[in-house]
mmCIF entry with sequence, helices, sheets and N, C-alpha, C, O atoms, coordinates in Angstrom:
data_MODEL
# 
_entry.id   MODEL 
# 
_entity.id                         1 
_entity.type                       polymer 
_entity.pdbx_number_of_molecules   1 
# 
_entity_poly.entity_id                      1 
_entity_poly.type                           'polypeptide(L)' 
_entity_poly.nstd_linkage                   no 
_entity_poly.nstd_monomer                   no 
_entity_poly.pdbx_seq_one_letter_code       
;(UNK)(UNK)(UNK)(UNK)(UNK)(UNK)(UNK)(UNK)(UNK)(UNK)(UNK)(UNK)(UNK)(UNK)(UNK)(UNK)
(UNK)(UNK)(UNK)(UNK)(UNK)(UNK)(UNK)(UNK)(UNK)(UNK)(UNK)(UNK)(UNK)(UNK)(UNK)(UNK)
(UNK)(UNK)(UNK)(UNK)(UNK)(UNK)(UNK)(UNK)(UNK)(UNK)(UNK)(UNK)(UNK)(UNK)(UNK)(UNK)
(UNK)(UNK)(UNK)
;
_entity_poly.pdbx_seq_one_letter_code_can   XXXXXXXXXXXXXXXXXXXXXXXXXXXXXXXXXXXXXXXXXXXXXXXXXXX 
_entity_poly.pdbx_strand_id                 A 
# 
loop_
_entity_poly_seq.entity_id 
_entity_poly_seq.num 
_entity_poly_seq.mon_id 
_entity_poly_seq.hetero 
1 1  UNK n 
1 2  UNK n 
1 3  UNK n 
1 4  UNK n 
1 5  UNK n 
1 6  UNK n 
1 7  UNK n 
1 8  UNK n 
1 9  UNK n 
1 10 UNK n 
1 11 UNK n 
1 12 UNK n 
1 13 UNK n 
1 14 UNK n 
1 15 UNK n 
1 16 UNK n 
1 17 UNK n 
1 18 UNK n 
1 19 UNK n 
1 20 UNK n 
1 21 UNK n 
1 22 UNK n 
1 23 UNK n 
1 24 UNK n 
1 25 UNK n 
1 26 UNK n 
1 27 UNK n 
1 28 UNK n 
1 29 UNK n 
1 30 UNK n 
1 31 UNK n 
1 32 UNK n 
1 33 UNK n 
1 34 UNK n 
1 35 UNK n 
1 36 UNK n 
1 37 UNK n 
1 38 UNK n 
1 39 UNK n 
1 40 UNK n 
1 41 UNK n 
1 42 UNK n 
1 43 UNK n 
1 44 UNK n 
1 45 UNK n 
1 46 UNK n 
1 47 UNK n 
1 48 UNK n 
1 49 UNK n 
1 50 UNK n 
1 51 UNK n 
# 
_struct_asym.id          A 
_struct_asym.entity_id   1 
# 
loop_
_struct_conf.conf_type_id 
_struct_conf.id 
_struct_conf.pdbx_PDB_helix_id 
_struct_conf.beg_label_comp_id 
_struct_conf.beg_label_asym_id 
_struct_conf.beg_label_seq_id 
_struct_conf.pdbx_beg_PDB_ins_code 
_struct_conf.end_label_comp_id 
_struct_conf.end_label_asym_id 
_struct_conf.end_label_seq_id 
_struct_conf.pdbx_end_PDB_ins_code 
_struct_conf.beg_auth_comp_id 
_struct_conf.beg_auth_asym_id 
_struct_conf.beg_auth_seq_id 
_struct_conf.end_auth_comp_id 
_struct_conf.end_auth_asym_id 
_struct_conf.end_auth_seq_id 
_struct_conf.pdbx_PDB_helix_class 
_struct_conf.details 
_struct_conf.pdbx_PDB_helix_length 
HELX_P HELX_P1 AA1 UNK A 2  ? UNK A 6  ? UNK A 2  UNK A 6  1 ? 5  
HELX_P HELX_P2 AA2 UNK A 15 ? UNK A 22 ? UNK A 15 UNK A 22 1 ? 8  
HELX_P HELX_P3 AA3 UNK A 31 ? UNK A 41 ? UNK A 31 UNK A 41 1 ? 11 
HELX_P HELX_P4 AA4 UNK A 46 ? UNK A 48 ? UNK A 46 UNK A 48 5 ? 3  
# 
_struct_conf_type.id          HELX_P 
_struct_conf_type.criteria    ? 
_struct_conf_type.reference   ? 
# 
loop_
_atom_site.group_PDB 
_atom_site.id 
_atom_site.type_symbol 
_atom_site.label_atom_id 
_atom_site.label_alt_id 
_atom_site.label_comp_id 
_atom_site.label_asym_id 
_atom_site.label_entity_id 
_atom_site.label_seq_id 
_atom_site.pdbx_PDB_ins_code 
_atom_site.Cartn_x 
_atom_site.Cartn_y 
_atom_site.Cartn_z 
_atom_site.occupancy 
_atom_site.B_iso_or_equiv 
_atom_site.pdbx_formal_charge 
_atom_site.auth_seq_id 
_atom_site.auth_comp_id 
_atom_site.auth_asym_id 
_atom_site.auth_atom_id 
_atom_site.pdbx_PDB_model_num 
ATOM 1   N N  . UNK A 1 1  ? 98.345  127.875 54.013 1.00 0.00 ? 1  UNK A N  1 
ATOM 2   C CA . UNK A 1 1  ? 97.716  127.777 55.310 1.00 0.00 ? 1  UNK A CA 1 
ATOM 3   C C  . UNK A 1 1  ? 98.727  127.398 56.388 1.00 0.00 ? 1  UNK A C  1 
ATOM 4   O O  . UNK A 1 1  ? 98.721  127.746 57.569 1.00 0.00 ? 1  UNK A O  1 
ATOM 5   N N  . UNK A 1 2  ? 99.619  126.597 55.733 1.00 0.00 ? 2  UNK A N  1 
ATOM 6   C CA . UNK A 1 2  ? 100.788 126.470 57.112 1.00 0.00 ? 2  UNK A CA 1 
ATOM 7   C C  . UNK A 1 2  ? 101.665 127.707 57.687 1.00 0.00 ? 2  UNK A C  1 
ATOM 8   O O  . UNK A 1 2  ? 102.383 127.538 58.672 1.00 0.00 ? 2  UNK A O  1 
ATOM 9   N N  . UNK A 1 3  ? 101.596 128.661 57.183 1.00 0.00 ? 3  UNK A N  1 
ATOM 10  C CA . UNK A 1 3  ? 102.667 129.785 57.563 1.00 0.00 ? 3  UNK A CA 1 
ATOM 11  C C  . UNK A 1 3  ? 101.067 130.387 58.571 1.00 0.00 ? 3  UNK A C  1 
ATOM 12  O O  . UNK A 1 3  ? 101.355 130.733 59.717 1.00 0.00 ? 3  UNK A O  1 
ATOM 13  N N  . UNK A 1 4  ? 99.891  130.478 58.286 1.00 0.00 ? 4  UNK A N  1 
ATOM 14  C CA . UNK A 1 4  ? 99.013  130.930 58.686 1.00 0.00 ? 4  UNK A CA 1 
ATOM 15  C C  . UNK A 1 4  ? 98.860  130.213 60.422 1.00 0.00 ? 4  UNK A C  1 
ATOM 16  O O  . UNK A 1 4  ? 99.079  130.883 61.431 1.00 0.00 ? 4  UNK A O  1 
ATOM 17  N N  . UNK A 1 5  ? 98.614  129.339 60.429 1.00 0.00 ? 5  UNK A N  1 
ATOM 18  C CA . UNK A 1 5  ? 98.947  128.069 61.389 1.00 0.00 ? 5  UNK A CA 1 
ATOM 19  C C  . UNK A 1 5  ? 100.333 128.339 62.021 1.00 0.00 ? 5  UNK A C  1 
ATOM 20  O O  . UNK A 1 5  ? 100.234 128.820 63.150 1.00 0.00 ? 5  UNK A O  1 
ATOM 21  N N  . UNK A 1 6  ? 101.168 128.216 61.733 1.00 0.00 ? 6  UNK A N  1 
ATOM 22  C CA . UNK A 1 6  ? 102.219 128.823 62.633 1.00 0.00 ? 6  UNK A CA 1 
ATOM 23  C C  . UNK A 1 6  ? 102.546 129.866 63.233 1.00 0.00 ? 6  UNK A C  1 
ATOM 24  O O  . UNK A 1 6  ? 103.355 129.977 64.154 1.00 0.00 ? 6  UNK A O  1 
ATOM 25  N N  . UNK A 1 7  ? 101.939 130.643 62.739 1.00 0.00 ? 7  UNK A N  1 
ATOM 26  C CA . UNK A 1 7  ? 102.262 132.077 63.446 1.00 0.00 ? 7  UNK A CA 1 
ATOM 27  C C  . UNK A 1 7  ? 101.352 132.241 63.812 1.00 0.00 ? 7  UNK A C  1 
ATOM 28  O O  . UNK A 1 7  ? 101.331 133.450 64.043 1.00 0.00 ? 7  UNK A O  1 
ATOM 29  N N  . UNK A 1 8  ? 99.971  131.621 64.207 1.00 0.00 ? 8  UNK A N  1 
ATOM 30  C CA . UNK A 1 8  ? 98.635  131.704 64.988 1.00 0.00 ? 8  UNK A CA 1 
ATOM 31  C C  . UNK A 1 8  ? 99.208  130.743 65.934 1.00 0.00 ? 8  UNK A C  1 
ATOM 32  O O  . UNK A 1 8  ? 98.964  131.231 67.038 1.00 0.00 ? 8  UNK A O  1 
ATOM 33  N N  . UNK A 1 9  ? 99.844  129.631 66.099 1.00 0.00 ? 9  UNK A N  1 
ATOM 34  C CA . UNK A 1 9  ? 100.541 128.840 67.310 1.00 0.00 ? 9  UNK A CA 1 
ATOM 35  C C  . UNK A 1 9  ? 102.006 130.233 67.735 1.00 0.00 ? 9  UNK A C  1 
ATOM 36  O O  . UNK A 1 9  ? 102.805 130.084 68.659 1.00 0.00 ? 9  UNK A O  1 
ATOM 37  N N  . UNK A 1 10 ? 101.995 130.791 67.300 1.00 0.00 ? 10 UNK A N  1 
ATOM 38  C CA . UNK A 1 10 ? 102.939 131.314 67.808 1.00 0.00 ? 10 UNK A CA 1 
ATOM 39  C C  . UNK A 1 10 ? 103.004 132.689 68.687 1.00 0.00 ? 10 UNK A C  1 
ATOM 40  O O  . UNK A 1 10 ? 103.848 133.236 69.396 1.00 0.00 ? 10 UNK A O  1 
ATOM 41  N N  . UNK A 1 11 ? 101.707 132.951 68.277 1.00 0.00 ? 11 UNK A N  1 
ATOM 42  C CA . UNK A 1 11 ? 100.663 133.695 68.846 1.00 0.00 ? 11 UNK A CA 1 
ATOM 43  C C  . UNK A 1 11 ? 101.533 135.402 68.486 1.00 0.00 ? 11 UNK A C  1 
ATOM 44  O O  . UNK A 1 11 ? 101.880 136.285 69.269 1.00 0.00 ? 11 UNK A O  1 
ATOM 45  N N  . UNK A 1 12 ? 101.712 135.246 66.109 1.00 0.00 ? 12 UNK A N  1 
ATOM 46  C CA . UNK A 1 12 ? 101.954 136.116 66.124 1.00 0.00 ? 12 UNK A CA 1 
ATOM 47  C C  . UNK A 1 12 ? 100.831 136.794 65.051 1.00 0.00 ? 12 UNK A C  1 
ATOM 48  O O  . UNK A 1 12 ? 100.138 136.030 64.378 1.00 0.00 ? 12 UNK A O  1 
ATOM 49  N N  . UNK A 1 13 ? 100.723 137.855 64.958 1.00 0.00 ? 13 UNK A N  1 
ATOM 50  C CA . UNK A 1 13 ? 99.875  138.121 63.649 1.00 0.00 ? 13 UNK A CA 1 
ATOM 51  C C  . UNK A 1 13 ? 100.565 137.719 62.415 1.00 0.00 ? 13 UNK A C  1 
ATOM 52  O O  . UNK A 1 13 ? 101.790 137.793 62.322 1.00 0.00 ? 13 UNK A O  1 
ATOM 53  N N  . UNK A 1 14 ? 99.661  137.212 61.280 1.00 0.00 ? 14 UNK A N  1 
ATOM 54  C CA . UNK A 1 14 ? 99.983  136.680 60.219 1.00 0.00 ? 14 UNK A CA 1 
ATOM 55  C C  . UNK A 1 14 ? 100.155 137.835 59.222 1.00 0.00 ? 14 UNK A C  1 
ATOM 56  O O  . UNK A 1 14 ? 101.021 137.767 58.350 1.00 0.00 ? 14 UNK A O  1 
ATOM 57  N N  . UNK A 1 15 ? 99.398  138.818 59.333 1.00 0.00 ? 15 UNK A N  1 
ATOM 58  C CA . UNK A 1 15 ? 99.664  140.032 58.756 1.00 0.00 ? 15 UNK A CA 1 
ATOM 59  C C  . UNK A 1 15 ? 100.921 140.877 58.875 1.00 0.00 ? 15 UNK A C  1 
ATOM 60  O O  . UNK A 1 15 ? 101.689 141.300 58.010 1.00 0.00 ? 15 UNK A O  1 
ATOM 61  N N  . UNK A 1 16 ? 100.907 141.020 60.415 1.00 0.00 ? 16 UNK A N  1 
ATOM 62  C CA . UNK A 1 16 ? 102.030 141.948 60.653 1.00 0.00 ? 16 UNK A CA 1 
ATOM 63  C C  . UNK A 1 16 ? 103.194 141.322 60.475 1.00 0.00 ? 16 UNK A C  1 
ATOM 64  O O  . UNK A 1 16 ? 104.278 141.874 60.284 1.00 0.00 ? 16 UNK A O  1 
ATOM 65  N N  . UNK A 1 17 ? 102.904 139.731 60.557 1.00 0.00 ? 17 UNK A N  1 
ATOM 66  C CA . UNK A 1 17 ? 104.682 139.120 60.177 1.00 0.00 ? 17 UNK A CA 1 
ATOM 67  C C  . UNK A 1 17 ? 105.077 139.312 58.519 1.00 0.00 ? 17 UNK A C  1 
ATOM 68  O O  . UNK A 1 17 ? 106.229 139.524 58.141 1.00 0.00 ? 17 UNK A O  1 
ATOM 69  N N  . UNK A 1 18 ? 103.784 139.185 57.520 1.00 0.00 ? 18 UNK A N  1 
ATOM 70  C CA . UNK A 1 18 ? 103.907 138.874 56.040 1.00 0.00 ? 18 UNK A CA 1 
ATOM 71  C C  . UNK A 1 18 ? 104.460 140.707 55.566 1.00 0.00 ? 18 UNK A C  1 
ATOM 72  O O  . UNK A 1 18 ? 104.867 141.074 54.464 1.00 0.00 ? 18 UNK A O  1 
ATOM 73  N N  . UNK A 1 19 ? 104.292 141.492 56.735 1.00 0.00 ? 19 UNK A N  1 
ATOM 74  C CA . UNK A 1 19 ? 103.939 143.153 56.049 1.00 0.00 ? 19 UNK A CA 1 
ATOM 75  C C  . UNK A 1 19 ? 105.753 143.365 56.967 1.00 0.00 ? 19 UNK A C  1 
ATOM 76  O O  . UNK A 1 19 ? 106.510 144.235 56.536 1.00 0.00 ? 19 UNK A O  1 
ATOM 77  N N  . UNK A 1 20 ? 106.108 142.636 57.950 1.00 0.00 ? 20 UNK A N  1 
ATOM 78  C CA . UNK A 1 20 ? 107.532 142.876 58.505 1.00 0.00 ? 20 UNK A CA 1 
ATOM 79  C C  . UNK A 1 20 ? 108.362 141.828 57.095 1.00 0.00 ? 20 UNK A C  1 
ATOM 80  O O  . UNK A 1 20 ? 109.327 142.510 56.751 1.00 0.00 ? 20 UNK A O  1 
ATOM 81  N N  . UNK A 1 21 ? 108.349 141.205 56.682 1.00 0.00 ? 21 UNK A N  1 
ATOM 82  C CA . UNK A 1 21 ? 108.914 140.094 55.764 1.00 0.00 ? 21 UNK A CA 1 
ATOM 83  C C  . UNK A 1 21 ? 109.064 141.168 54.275 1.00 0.00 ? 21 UNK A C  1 
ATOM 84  O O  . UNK A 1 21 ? 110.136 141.568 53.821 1.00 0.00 ? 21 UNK A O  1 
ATOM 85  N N  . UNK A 1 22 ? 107.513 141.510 53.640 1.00 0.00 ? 22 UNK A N  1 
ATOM 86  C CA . UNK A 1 22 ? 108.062 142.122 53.094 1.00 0.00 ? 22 UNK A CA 1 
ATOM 87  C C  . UNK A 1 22 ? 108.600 143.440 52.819 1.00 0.00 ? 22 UNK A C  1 
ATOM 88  O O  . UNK A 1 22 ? 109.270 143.564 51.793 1.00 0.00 ? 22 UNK A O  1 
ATOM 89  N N  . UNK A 1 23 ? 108.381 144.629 53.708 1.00 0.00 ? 23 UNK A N  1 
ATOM 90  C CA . UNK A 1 23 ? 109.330 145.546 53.797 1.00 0.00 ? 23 UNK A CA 1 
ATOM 91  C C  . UNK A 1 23 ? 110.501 145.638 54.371 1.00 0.00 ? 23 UNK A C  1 
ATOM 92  O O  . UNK A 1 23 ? 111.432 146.440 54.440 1.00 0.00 ? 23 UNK A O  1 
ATOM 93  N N  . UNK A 1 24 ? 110.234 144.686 54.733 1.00 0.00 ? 24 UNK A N  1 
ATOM 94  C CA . UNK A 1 24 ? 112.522 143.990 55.289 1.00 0.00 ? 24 UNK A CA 1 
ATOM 95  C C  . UNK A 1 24 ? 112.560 144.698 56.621 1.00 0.00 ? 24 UNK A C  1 
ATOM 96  O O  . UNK A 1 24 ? 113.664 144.607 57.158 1.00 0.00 ? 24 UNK A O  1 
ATOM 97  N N  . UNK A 1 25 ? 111.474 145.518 57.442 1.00 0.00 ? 25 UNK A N  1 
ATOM 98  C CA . UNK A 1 25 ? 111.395 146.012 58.543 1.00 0.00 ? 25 UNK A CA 1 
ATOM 99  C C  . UNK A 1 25 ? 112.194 145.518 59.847 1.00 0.00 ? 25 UNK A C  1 
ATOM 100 O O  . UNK A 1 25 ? 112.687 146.289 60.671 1.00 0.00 ? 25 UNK A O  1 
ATOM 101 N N  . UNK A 1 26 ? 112.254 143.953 59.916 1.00 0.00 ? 26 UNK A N  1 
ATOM 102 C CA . UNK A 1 26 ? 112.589 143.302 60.674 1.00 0.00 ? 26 UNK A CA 1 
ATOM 103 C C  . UNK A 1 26 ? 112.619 143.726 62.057 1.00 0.00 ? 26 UNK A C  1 
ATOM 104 O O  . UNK A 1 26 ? 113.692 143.697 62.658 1.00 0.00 ? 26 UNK A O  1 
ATOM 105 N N  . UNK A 1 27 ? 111.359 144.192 62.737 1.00 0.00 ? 27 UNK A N  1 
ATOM 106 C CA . UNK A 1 27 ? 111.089 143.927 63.724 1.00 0.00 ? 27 UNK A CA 1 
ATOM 107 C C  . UNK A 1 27 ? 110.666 142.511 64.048 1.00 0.00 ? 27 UNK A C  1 
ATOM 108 O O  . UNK A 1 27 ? 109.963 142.627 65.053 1.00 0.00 ? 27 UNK A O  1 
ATOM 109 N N  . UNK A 1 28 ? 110.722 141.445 63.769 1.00 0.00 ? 28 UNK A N  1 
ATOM 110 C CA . UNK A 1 28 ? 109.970 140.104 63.972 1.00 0.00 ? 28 UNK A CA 1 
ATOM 111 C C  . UNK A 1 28 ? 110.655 139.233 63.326 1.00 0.00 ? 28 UNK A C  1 
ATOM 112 O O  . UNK A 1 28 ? 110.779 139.062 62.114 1.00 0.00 ? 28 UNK A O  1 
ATOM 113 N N  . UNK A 1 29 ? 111.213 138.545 64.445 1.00 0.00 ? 29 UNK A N  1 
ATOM 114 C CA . UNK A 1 29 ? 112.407 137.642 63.971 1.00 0.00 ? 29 UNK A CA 1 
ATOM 115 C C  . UNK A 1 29 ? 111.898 136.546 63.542 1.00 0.00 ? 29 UNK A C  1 
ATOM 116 O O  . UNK A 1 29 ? 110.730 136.232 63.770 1.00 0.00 ? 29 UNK A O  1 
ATOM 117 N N  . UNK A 1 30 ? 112.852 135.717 62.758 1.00 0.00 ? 30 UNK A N  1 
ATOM 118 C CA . UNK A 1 30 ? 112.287 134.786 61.564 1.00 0.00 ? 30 UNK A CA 1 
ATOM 119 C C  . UNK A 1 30 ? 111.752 134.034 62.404 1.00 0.00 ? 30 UNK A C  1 
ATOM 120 O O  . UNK A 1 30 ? 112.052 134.126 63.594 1.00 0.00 ? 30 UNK A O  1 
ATOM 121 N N  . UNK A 1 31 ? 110.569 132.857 61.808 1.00 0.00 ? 31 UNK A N  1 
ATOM 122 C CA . UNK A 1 31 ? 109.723 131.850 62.830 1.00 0.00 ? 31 UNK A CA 1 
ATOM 123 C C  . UNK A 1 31 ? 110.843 130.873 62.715 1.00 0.00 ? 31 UNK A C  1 
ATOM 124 O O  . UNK A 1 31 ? 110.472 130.047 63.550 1.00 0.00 ? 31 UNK A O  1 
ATOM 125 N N  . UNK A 1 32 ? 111.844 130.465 62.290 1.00 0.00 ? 32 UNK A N  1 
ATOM 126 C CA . UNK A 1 32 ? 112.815 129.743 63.010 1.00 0.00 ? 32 UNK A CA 1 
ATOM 127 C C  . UNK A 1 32 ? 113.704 129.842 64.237 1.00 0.00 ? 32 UNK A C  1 
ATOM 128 O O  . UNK A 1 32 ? 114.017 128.926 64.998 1.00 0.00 ? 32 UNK A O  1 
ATOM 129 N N  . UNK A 1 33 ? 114.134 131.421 64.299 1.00 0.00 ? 33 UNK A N  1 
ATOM 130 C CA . UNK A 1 33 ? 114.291 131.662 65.443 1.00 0.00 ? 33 UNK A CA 1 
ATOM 131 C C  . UNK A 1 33 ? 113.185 132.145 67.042 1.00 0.00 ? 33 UNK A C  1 
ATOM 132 O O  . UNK A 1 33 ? 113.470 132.092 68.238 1.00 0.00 ? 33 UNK A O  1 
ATOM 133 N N  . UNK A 1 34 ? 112.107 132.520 66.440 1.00 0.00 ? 34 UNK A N  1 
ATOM 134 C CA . UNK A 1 34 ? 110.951 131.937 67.556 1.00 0.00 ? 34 UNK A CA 1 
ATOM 135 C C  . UNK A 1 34 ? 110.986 131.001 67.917 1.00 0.00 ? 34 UNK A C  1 
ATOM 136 O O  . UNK A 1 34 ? 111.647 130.921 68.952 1.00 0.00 ? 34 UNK A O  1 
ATOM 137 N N  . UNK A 1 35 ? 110.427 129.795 67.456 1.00 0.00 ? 35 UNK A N  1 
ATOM 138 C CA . UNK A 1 35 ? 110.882 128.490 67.435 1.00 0.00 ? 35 UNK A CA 1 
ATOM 139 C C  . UNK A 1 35 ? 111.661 127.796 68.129 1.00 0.00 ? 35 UNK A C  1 
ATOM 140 O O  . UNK A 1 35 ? 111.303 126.857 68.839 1.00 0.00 ? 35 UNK A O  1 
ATOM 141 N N  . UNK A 1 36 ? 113.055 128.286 67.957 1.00 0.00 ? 36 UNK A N  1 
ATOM 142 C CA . UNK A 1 36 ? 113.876 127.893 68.569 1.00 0.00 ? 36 UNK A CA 1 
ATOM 143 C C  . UNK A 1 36 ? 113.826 128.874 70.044 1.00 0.00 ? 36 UNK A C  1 
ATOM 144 O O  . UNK A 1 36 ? 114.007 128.250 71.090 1.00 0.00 ? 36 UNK A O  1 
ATOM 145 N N  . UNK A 1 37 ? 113.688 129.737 70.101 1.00 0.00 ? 37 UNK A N  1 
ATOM 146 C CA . UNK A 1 37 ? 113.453 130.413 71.247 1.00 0.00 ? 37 UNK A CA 1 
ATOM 147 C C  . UNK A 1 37 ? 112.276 129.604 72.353 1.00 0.00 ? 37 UNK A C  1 
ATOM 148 O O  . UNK A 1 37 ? 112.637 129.576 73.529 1.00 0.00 ? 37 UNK A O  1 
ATOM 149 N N  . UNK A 1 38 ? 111.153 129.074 72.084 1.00 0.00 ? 38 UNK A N  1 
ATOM 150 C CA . UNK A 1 38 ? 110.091 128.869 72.560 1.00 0.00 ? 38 UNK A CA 1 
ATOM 151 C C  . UNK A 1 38 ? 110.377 127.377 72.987 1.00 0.00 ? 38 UNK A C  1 
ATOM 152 O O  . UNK A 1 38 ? 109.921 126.730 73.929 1.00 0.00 ? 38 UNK A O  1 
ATOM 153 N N  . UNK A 1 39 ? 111.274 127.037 72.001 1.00 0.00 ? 39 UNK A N  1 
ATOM 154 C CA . UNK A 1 39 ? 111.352 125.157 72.663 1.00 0.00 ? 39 UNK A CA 1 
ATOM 155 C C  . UNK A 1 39 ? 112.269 125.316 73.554 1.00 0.00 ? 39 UNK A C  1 
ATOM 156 O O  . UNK A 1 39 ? 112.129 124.554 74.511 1.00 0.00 ? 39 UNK A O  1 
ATOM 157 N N  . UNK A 1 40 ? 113.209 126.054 73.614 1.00 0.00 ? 40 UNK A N  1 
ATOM 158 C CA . UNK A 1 40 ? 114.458 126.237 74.613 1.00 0.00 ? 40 UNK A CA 1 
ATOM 159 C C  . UNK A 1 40 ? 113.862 125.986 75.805 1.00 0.00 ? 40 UNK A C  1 
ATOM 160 O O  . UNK A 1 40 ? 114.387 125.310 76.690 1.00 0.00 ? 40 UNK A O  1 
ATOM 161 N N  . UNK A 1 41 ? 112.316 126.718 75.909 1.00 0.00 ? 41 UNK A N  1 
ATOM 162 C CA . UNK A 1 41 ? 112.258 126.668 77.233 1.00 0.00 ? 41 UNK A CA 1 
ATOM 163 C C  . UNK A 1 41 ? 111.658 125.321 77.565 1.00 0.00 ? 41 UNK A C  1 
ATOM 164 O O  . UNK A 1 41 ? 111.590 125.015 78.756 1.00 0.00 ? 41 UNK A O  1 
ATOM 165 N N  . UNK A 1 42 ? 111.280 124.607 76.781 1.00 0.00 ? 42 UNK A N  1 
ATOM 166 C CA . UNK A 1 42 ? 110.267 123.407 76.837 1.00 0.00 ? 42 UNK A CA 1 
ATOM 167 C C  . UNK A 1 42 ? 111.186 121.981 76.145 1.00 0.00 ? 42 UNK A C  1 
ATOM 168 O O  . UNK A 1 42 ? 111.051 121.651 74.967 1.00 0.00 ? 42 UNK A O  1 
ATOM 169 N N  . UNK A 1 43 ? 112.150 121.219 77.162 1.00 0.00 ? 43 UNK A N  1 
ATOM 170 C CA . UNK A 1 43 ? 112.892 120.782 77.172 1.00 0.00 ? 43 UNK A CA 1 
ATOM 171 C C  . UNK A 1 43 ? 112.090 119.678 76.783 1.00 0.00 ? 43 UNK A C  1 
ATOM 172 O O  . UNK A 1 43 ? 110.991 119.549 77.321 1.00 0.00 ? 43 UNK A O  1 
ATOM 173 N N  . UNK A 1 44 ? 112.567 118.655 75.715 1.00 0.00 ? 44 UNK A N  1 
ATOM 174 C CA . UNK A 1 44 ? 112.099 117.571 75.080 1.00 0.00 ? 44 UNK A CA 1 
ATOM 175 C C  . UNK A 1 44 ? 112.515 116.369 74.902 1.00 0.00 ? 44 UNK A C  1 
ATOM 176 O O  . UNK A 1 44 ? 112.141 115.599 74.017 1.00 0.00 ? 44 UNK A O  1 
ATOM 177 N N  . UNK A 1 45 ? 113.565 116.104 76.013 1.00 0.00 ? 45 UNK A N  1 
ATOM 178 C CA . UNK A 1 45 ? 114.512 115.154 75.820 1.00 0.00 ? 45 UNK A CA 1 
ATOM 179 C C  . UNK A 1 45 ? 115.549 115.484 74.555 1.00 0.00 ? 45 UNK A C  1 
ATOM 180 O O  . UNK A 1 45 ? 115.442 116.257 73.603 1.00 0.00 ? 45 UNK A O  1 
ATOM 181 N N  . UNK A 1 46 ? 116.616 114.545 74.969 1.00 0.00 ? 46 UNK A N  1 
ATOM 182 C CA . UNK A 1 46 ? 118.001 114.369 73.734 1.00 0.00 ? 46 UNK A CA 1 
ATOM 183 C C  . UNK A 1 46 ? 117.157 114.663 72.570 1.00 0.00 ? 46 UNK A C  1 
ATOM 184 O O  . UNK A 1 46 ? 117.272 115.742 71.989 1.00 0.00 ? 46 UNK A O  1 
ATOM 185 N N  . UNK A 1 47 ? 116.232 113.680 72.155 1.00 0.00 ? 47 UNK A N  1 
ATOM 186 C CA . UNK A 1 47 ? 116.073 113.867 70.474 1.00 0.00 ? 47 UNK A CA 1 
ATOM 187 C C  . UNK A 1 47 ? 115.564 115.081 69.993 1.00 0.00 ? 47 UNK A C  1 
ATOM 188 O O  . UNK A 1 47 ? 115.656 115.499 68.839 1.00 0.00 ? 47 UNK A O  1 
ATOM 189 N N  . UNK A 1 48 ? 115.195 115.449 70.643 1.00 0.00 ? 48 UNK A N  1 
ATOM 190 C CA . UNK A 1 48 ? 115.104 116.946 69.786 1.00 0.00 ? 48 UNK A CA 1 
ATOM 191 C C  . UNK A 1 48 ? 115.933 118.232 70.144 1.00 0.00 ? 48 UNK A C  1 
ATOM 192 O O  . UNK A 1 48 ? 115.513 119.381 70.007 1.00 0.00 ? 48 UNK A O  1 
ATOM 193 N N  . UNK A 1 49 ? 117.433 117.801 70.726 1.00 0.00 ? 49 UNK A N  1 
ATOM 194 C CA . UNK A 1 49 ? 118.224 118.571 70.807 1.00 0.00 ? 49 UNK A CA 1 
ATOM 195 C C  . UNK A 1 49 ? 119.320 119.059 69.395 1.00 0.00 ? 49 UNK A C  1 
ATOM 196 O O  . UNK A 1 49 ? 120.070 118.191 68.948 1.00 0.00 ? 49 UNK A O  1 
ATOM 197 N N  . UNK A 1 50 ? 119.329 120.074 68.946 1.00 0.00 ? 50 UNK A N  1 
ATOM 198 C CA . UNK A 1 50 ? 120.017 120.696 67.807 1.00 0.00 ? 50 UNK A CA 1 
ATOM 199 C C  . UNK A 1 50 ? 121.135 119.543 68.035 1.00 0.00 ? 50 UNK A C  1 
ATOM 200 O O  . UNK A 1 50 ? 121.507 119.116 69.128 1.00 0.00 ? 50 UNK A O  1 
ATOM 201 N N  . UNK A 1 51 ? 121.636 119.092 66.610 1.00 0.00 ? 51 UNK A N  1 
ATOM 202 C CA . UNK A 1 51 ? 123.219 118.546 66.533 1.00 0.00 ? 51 UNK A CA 1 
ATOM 203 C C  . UNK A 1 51 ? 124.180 119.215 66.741 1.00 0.00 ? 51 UNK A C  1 
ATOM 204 O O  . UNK A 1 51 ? 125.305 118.721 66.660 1.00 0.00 ? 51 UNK A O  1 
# 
């Protein structure tokens, strides 16, 4: 349920990410690099800046 949950906050389909994952399609970049894309813009103070 957590991969389900994340990519519904991420506002991606859970299908189309599990069906890009496994045919190696890679249109849909990994949810770590979303992630990191999406906080970039949403500045959080020092502590949650990458080391």
């Amino acid at each position: 349920m957590s991969l389900v949950a994340t990519t519904r906050k991420l506002g991606i389909s859970f299908f189309e990410y599990v069906r890009d994952r496994i045919s190696r399609i890679g249109n849909i970049p990994s949810l770590g690099t979303i992630i990191r894309e999406k906080s970039s813009s949403n500045p959080f103070g020092w502590s949650w800046m990458p080391e």
